[in-house]
N, C-alpha and C positions, 0 to 999 in steps of 0.2 A: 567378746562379741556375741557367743550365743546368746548368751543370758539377755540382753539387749533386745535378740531378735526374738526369744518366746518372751517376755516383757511383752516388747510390741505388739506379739501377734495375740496374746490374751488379751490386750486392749479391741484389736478389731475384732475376735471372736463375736462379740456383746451386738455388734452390726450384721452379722452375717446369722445368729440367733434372732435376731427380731423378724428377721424373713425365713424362719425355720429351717436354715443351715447352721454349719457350722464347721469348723474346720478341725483336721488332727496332723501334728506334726511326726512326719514319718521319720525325717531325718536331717540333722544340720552338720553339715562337714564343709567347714570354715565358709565361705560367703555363696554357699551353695543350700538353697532351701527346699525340701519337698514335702510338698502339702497333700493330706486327703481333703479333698471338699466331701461335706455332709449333707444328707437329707435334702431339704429343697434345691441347696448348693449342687448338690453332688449331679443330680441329673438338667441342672439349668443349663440353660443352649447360653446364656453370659457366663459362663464356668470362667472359661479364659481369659474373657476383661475382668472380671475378680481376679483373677490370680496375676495375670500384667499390669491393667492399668492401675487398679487397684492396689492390694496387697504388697506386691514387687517394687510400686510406685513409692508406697510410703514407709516399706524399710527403705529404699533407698535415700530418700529425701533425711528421714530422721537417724541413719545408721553410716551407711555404706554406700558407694552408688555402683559400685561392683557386680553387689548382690543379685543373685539368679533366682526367683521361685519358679519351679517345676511342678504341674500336676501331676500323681501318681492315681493309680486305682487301685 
């Protein structure tokens, strides 16, 4: 299942680079995910809807519907 979810998540990466973030994975421990947001990411007031509605939305849908992404700093 990791492999799955960094798969996944280097596909969204390419979207969250076009708006001058980006993401780095801090750590995956079975269907628990924690992300660093980047650069314009990283201090955007929509941080949260990327990381819920977003990101957490579409492992879920394509993975797991388990799965938790957590922002870390």
């Amino acid at each position: 299942m990791e492999q799955k979810i960094r798969e996944t998540l280097e596909q969204l990466r390419v979207h969250l680079q076009n708006d001058g973030g980006d993401l780095e994975v801090v750590k995956i421990e079975g269907k628990k995910v924690e992300l660093r947001l980047k650069g314009a990411c990283g201090c955007c007031p929509h941080a949260t809807m990327t990381i819920k509605d977003g990101i957490q939305r579409i492992l879920r849908e394509k993975i797991d519907k388990d799965i938790l992404v957590e922002r870390v700093d």
